[in-house]
C-alpha positions as CSV (number, residue, x, y, z in Angstrom):
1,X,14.2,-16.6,-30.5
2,X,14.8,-20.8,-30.5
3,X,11.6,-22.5,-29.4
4,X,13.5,-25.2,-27.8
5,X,13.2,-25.4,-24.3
6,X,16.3,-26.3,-22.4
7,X,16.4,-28.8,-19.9
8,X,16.4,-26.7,-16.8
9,X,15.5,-29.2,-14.4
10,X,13.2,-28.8,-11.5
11,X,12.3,-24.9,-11.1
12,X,10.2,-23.7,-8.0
13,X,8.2,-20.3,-9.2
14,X,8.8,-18.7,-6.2
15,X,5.8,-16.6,-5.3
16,X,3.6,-15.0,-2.8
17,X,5.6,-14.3,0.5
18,X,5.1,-12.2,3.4
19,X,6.0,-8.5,1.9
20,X,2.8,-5.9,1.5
21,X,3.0,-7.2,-2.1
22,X,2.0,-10.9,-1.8
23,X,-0.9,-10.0,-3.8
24,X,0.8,-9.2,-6.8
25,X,3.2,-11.5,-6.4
26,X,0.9,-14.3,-6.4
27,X,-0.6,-12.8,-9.4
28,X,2.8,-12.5,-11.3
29,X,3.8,-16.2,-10.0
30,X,1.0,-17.6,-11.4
31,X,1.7,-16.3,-14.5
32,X,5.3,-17.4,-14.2
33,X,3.9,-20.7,-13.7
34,X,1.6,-21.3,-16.3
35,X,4.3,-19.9,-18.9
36,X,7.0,-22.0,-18.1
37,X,4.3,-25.1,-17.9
38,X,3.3,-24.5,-21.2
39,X,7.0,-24.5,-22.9
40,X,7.1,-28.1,-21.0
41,X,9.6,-26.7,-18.2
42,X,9.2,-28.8,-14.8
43,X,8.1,-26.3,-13.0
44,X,5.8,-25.8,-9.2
45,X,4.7,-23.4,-7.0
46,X,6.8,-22.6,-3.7
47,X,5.1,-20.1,-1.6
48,X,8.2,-19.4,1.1
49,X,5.7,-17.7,3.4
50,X,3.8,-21.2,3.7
51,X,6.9,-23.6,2.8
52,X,10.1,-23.3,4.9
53,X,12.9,-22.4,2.4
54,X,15.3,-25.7,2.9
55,X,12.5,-27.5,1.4
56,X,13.9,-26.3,-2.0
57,X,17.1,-28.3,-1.2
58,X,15.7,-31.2,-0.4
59,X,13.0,-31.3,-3.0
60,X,15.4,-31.6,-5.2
61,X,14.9,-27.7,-7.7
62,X,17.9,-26.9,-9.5
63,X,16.6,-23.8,-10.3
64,X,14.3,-21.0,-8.9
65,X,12.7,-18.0,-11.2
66,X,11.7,-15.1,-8.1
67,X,8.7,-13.4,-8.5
68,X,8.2,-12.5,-5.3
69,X,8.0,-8.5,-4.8
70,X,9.7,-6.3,-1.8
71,X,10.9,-7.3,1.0
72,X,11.8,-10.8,1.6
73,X,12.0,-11.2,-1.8
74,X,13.5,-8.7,-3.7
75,X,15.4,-6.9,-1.1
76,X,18.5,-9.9,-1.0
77,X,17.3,-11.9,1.7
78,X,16.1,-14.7,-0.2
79,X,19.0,-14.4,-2.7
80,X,21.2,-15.0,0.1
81,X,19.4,-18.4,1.7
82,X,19.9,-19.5,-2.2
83,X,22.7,-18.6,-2.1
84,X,24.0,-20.6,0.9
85,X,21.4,-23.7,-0.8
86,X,23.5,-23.9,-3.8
87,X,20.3,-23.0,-6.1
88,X,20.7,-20.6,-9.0
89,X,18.3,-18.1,-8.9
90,X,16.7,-15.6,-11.6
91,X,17.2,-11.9,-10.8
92,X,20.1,-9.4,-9.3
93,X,22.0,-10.9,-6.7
94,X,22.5,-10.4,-2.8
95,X,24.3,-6.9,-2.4
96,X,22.4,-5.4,-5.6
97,X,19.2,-7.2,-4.8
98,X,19.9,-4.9,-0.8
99,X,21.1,-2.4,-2.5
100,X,18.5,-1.5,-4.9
101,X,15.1,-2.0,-3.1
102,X,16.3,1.0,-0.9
103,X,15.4,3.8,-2.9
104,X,17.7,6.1,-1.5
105,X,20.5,4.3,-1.5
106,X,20.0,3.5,-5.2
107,X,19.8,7.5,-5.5
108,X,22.8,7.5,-3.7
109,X,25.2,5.2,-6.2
110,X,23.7,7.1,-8.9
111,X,24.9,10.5,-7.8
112,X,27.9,8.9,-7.3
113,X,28.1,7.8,-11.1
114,X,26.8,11.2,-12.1
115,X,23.2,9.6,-13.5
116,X,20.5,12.4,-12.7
117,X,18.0,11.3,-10.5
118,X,15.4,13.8,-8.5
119,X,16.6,16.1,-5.4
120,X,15.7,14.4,-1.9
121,X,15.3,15.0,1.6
122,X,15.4,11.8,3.7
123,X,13.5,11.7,7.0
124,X,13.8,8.4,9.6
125,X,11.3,7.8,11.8
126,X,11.4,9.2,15.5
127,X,14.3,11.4,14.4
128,X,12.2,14.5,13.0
129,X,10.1,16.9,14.5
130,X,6.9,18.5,12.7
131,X,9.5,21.8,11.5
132,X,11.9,19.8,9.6
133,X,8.1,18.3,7.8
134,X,7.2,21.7,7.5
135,X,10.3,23.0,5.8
136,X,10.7,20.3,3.1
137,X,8.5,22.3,0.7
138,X,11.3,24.8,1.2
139,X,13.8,22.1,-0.2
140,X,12.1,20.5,-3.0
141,X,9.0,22.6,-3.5
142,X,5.6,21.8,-4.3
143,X,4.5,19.6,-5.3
144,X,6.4,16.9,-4.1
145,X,6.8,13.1,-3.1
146,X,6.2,11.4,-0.1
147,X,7.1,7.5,0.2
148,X,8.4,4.5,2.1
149,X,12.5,4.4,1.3
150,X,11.7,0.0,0.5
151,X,8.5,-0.3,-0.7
152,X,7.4,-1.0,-4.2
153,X,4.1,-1.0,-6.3
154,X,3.6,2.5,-5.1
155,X,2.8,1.2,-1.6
156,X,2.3,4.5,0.7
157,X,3.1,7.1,-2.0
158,X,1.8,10.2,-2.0
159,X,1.9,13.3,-4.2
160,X,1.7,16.2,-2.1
161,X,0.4,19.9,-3.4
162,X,0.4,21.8,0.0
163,X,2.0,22.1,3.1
164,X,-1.4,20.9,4.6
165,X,-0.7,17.4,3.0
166,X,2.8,16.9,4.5
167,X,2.0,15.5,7.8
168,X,-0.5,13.3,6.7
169,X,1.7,11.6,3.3
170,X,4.8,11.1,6.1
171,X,2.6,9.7,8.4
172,X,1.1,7.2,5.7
173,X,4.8,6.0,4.7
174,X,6.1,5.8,8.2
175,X,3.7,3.1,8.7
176,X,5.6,0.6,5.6
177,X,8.9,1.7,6.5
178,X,11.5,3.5,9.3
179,X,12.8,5.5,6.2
180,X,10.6,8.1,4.6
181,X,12.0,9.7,1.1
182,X,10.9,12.8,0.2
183,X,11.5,13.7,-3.4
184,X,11.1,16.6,-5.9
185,X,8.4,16.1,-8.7
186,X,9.4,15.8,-12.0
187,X,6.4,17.2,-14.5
188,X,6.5,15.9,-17.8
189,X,6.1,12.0,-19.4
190,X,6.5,9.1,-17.0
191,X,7.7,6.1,-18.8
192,X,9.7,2.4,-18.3
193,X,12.1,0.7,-19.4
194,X,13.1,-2.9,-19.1
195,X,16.2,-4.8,-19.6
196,X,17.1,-8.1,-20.2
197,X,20.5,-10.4,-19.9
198,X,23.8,-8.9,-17.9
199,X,26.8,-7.2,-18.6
200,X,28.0,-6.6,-21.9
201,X,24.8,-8.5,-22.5
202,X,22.4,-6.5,-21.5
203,X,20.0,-4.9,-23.9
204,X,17.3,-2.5,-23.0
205,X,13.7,-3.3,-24.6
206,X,11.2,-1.0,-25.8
207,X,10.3,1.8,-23.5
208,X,6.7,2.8,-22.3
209,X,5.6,5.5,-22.0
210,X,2.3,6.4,-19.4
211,X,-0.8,7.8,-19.1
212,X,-2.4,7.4,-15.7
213,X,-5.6,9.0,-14.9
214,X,-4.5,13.0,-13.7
215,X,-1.4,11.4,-13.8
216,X,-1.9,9.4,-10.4
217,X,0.0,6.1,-11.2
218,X,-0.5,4.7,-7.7
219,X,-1.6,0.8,-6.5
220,X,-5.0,0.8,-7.9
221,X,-3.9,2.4,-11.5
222,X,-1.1,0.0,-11.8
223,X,-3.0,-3.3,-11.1
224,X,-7.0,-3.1,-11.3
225,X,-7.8,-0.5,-13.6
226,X,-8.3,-0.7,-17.3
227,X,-7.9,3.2,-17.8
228,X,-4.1,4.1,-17.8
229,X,-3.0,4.0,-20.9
230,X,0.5,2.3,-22.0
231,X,2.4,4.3,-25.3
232,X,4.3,1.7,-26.7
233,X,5.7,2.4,-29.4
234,X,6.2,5.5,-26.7
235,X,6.4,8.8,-29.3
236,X,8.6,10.2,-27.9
237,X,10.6,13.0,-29.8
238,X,13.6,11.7,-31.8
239,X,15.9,10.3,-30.1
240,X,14.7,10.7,-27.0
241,X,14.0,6.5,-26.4
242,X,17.8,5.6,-27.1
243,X,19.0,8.1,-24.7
244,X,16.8,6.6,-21.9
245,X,17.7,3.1,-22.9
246,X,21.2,4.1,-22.9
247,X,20.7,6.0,-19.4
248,X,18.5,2.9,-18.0
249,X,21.5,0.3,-19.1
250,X,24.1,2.9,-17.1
251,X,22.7,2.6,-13.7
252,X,21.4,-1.3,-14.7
253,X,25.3,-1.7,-14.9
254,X,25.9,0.7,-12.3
255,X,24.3,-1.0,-9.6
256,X,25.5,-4.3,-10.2
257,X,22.2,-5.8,-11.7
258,X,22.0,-9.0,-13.7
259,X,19.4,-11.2,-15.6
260,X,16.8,-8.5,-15.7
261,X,15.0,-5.8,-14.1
262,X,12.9,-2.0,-15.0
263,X,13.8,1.2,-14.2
264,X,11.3,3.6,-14.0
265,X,12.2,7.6,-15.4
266,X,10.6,11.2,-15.7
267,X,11.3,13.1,-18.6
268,X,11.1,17.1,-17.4
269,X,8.4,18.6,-19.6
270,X,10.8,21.7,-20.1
271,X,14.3,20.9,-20.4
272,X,13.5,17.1,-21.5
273,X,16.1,15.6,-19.1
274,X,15.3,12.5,-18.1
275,X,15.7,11.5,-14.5
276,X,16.3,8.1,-12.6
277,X,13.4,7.3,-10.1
278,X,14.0,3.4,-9.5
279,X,14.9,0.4,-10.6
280,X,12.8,-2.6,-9.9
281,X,15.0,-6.0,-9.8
282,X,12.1,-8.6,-9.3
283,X,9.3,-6.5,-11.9
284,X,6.0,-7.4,-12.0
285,X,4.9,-10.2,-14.6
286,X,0.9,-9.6,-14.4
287,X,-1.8,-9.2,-16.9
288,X,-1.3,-5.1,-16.5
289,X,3.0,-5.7,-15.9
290,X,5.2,-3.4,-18.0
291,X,8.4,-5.9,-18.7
292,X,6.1,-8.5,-20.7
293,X,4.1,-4.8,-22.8
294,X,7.7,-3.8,-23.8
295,X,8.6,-7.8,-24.7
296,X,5.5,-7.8,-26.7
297,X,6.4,-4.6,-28.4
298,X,9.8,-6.3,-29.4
299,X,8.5,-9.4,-30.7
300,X,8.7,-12.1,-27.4
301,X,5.8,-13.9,-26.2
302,X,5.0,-13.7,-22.8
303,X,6.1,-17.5,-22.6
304,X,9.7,-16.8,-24.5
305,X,10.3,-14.1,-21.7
306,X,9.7,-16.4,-19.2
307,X,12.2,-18.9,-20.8
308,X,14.7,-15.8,-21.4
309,X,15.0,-14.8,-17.9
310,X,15.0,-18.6,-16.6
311,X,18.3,-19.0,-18.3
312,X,20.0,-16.0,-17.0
313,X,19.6,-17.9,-13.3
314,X,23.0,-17.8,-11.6
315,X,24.7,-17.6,-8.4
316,X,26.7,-14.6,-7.0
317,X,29.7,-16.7,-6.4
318,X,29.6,-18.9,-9.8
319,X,29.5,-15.2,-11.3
320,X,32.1,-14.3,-9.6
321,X,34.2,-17.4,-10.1
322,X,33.4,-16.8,-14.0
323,X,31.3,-20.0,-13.9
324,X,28.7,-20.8,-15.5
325,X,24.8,-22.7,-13.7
């Protein structure tokens, strides 16, 4: 890739926000930051739960990378108050940025398209009693998933081995969200897969492949612990990484996404078909993230990444339009 840096202005990092993810948003911002800093970009900080969001407009940013996570900042909201500032912006935009961080929606559209993704049950909260809890083993069997329907970072997940645990893991997600998923377990290899660009331009990178501790990849394994283990190259069985690339770029398309995002996938440990779990249109860009692993793996610097997705910045309508930022 060219190491000259275009001129892209004034760019606002945006980072932190009010979702249950600030944490690792602030984590992945700073990143951003430093990254785009360092390749001589003029770039700041804008923390929209401690800045009011018209300050973007009148400070005078031409451009904003998001690396906010969830909701407020992943889920189209703050696509659309760009939108209506005139401020190109890194990422999916407003209907697939809504569409996507609702996991069952997402599982929805892909049905629709014929793209395998896990069985579900959906429950919504007040609108069940304790024998539709009871009889989702029935459904999906055991074990199974329990999570919020629009949370990420595996915020209020839980993997469930017996009806005792049901209560308790809907319980847990009804606190994050009104819409609990409930979702048959894949067994087999977990990996990720990231893509870059939009379109016809899209390309997949490298997938991962994981190895969380019992094969618990929850909050703590993703983010704060050195003992999950990250396959990449992934060793998979011939083949097997092109198909999931060429599945992940499918429902990347499929959904409408542009500029980049990662779409996670179980591989059954039988029949070796992969399945769909989520996408993520605003992906983590820590010292543990997956996107900038698989970028590594395929030759771009963390910093060249950072550049890479910059430049993708667009607006819905300008897309539309067949304009270019």
């Amino acid at each position: 890739m060219s190491q000259t840096t275009p001129n892209f202005g004034k760019v606002a990092v945006l980072m932190g926000g009010i979702s249950a993810e600030r944490e690792i948003s602030l984590m992945s911002g700073q990143g951003v930051l430093r990254a785009l800093r360092s390749r001589g970009v003029n770039a700041y900080a804008f923390d929209p739960a401690e800045q009011n969001i018209g300050e973007l407009k009148r400070d005078g940013f031409t451009r904003c990378f998001i690396a906010l996570h969830g909701r407020f900042g992943e889920d189209g909201t703050v696509q659309g108050a760009l939108e209506l500032l005139g401020i190109p912006y890194t990422g999916s935009g407003v209907m697939a940025s809504s569409m996507v961080i609702d996991k069952v929606m997402t599982k929805r559209m892909l049905l629709s398209e014929g793209l395998p993704t896990p069985r579900y049950v959906l429950l919504r909260r007040s609108a069940y009693d304790s024998a539709e809890v009871n009889a989702i083993p029935d459904v999906l069997g055991f074990p199974l998933i329990v999570k919020p329907a629009r949370e990420g970072s595996s915020l209020g997940l839980t993997k469930v081995t017996e009806q005792a645990g049901m209560a308790g893991a809907v319980a847990l997600a009804e606190t994050l969200d009104a819409d609990i998923l409930c979702e048959q377990f894949i067994s087999g290899d977990e990996v990720t897969c990231p893509v870059l660009g939009t379109g016809d331009k899209a390309r997949a990178l490298p997938v991962i492949r994981i190895v969380a501790p019992d094969g618990n990849y929850d909050y703590q394994n993703k983010y704060f612990t050195d003992t999950t283990q990250y396959m990449v190259p992934c060793g998979l069985p011939d083949g097997e990484e092109a198909a999931i690339q060429g599945l992940v770029l499918q429902a990347f398309r499929t959904l409408n996404c542009r500029g980049w995002a990662r779409a996670d996938v179980m591989i059954d440990k039988v029949t070796r078909k992969p399945y769909l779990l989520e996408i993520n249109t605003s992906p983590g860009m820590t010292g543990h993230s997956l996107v900038p692993m698989s970028a590594r793996a395929a030759g771009i610097s963390y910093e060249e990444l950072c550049i890479e997705i910059l430049k993708t910045a667009a607006l819905d309508y300008q897309t539309l339009r067949g304009a270019t930022t």
